[in-house]
Legacy VTK file of the C-alpha trace (Angstrom):
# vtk DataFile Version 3.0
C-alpha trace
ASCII
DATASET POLYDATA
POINTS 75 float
-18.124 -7.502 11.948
-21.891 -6.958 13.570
-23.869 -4.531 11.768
-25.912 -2.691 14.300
-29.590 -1.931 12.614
-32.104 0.268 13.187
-30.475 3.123 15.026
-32.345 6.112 14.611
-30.012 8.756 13.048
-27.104 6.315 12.365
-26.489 3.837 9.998
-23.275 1.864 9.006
-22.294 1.242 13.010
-20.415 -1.942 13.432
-18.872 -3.841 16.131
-15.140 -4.495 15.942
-11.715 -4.794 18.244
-10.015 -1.876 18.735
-7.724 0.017 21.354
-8.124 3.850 21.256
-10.520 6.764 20.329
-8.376 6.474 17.228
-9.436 3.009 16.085
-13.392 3.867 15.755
-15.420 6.761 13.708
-18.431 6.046 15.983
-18.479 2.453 15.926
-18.389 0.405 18.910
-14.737 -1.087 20.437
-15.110 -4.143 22.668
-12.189 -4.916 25.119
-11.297 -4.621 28.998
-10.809 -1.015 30.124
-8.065 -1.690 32.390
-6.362 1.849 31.659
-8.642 5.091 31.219
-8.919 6.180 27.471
-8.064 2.464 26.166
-9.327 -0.807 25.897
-6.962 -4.134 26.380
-7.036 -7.836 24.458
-9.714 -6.389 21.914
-9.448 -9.075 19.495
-10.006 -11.746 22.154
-12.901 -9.912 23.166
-13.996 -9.892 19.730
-13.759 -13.420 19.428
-15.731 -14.433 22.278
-18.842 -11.665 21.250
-18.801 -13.955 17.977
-18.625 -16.882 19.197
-21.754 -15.581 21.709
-23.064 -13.985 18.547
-23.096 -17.354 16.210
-24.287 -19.821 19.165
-27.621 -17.483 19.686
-28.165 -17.416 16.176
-27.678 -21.298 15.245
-30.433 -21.812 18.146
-32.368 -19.069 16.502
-32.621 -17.111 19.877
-33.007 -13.184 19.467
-30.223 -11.283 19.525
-30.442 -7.891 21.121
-27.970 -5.796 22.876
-27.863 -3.017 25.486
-24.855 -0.398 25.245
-24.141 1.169 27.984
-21.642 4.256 28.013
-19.692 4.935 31.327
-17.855 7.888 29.672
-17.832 11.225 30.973
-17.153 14.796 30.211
-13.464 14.406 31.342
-12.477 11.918 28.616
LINES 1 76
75 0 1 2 3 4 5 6 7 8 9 10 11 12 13 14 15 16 17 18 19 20 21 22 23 24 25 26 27 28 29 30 31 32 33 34 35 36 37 38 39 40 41 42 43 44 45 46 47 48 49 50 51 52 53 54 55 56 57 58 59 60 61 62 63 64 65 66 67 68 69 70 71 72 73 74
């Protein structure tokens, strides 16, 4: 799982598959929301990140990434 470094005030934030609020403590689910409150085929997600992930890094490219949150107040 991706270690996320260098977050001010955090530490310990990784990137994994997961469905529901209930699968993460603060780290970050990937997936499709197709259904508010849950993300779908999180493991396939997963698996393409990595395999993103592992072809930037055997080219030695830089590897930075921008979260974006899209939740509200209602969730």
């Amino acid at each position: 799982m991706p270690l996320l470094l260098n977050v001010p005030g955090y530490e310990g934030i990784r990137i994994h598959p997961g469905n529901t609020v209930k699968d993460t403590k603060g780290c970050i689910l990937v997936g499709w929301n197709m259904e508010r409150g849950r993300l779908d085929d999180s493991k396939i997600a997963m698996g393409m990140l990595m395999r993103n992930l592992n072809n930037a890094n055997n080219k030695g490219e830089a590897i930075r990434l921008r979260l974006l949150s899209l939740m509200t107040d209602d969730y």
